[in-house]
N, C-alpha and C positions, 0 to 999 in steps of 0.2 A: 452705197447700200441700196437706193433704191433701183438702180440699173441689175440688181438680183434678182425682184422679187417677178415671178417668173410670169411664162404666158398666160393670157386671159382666152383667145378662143385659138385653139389648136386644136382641141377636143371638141391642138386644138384643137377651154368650156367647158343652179340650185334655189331649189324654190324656200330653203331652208339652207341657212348657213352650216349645216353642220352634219353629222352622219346620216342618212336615211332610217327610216322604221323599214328594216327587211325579217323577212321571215324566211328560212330554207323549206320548201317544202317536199323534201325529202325524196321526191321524184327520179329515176334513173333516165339518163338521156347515155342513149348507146351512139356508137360511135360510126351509124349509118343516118341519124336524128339531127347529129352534128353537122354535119358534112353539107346535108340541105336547105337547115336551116343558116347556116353560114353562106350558102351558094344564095340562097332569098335576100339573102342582109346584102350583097355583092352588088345584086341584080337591080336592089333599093337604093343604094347610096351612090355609085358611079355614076350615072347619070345628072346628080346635085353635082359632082366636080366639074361637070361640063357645063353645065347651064349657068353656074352661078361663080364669081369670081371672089366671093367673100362674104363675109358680114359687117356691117357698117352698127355699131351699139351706142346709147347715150350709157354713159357708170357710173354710178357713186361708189367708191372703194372706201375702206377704212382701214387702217395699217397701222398695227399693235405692234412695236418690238417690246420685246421681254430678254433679262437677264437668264440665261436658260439654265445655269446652276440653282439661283435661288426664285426665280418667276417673279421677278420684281419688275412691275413694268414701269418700263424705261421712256416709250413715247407715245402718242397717238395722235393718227395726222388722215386728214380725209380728205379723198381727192373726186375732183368735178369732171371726167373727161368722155371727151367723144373719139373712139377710135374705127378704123376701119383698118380690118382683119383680112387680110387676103390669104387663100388659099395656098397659093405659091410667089410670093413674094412679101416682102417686110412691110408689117404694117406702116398707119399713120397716123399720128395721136395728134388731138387739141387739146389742152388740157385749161379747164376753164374756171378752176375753184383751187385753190390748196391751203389745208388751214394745217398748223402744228399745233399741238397744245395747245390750242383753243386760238392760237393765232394766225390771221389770215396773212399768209407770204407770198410773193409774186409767182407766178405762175411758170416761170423760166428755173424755177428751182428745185422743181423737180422732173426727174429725167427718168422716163419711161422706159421701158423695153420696149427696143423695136429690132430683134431679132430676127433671121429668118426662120419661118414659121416648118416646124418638122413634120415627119413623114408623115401620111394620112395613112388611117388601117384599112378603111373600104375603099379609097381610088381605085382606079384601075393599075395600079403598081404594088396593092397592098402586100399581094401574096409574093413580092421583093422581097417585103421588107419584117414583115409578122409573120408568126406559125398563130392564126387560133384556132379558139376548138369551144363550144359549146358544154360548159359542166355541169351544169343545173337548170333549176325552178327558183327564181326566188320573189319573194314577195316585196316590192319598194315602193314606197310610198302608195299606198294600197294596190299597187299594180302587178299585174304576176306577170314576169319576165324572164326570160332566159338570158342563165349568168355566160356570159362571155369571155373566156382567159385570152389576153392579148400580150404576147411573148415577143420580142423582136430578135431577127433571125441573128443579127449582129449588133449589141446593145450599145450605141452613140446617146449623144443630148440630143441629138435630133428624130429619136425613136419615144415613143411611148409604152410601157408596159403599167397592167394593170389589170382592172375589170368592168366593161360597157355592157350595160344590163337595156335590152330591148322587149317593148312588148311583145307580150305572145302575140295578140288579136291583129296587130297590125304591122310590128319588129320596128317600130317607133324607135327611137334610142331616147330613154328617158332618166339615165345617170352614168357617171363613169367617176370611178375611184379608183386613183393608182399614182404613177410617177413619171420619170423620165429613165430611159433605157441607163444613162452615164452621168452619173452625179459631180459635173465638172468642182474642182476649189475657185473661191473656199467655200464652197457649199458641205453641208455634210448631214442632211436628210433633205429629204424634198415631195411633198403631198400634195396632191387635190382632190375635192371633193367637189362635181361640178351637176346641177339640176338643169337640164336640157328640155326642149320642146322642140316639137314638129311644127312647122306650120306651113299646112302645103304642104311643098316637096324640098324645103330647106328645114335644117337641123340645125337651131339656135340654142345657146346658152342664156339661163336665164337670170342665177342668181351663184355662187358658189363660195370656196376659202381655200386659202390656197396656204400652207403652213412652210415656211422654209426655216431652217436652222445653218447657220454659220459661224465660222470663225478666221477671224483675221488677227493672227496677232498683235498687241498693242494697240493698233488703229480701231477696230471692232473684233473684239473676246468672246467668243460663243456667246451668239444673239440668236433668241428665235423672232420671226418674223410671221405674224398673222396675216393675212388680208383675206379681208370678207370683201363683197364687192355685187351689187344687186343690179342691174340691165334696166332703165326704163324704158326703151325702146331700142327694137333693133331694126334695120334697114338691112334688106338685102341688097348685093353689090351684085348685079346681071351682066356678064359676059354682051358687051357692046354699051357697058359706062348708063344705062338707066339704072332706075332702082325704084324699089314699093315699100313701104311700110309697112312691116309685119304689126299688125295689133294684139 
């Protein structure tokens, strides 16, 4: 079960666990508005894949299963870990805490995902892999941003689909809500909700939840699975093995 519950920073990556306060501000964005404001987002983000090889984060996660028929919950288990997130290659986790049910269990017993990490929208390969497009104004967490549809040209697990909401003032990326392009079994939903920040010219995650639903017959029966999970610190990973302290 817990080798399910899915990535932390691909987005890959909330300062609130839970849905933003957005407001549509009703605005038309025509489809020459698009186009450049996407070519600015390009021009922003490509250069972070070269510079920087990943993110390195401290996490407190906490992870709800629930009976998905009747929402009877089932467990709840909190974990202590330090991962480093790389760009293009499979992360690497510490895991330094794990309690279940209020009981603290050795640290070898739970197993992380360390998959390799899917396709990036703004690399310099995005436009492989994503059609986007620019559809509104919206207001997110008091910030007014342009909503961004992210489609993958050919929808795999290793695609993202969804919506990355950037500021206007600066095209910051300061949330993304959406899923994976192919919802491998036994998976059978799969969400996130992830609160992002700039800092510099790196695009870190800050706090997010990630909602997955599955079913395994007999062994695990249609379970949903919560994990909330807040960043106390994240470290960037620089292209030549240094690193800084984001604060």
């Amino acid at each position: 079960m817990k080798k399910l519950i899915p990535f932390i920073c691909i987005l890959l990556l909330l300062s609130t666990a839970s849905s933003p306060q957005s407001r549509d501000l009703g605005m038309t964005i025509t489809p020459a508005l698009s186009k450049k404001v996407i070519s600015r987002i390009q021009d922003k983000y490509i250069p972070m894949y070269k510079k920087y090889q990943g993110i390195e984060s401290n996490q407190k996660v906490e992870i709800k299963t629930y009976d998905s028929k009747t929402s009877e919950l089932l467990s709840t288990a909190h974990v202590h870990l330090i991962r480093k997130d790389y760009f293009y290659k499979e992360p690497e986790v510490e895991v330094l805490q794990y309690i279940v049910d209020g009981k603290e269990e050795e640290t070898s017993k739970y197993e992380p995902i360390k998959s390799q990490p899917g396709y990036h929208v703004f690399d310099e390969n995005g436009d492989i892999h994503y059609k986007t497009q620019v559809i509104g104004y919206k207001i997110i967490e008091g910030q007014q941003c342009y909503e961004v549809s992210v489609t993958p040209v050919k929808a795999t697990k290793m695609h993202y689909q969804g919506m990355l909401y950037y500021r206007v003032s600066d095209l910051n990326l300061v949330y993304s809500s959406g899923s994976i392009g192919e919802i491998p079994f036994p998976l059978k939903e799969l969400h996130s909700d992830l609160s992002i920040v700039c800092m510099n010219d790196l695009t870190v995650i800050s706090s997010g939840i990630i909602t997955a639903r599955l079913d395994i017959p007999v062994i695990l029966p249609d379970r949903r699975i919560v994990s909330r999970f807040t960043v106390l610190k994240n470290t960037p990973i620089l292209n030549g093995l240094s690193t800084k302290e984001v604060k």
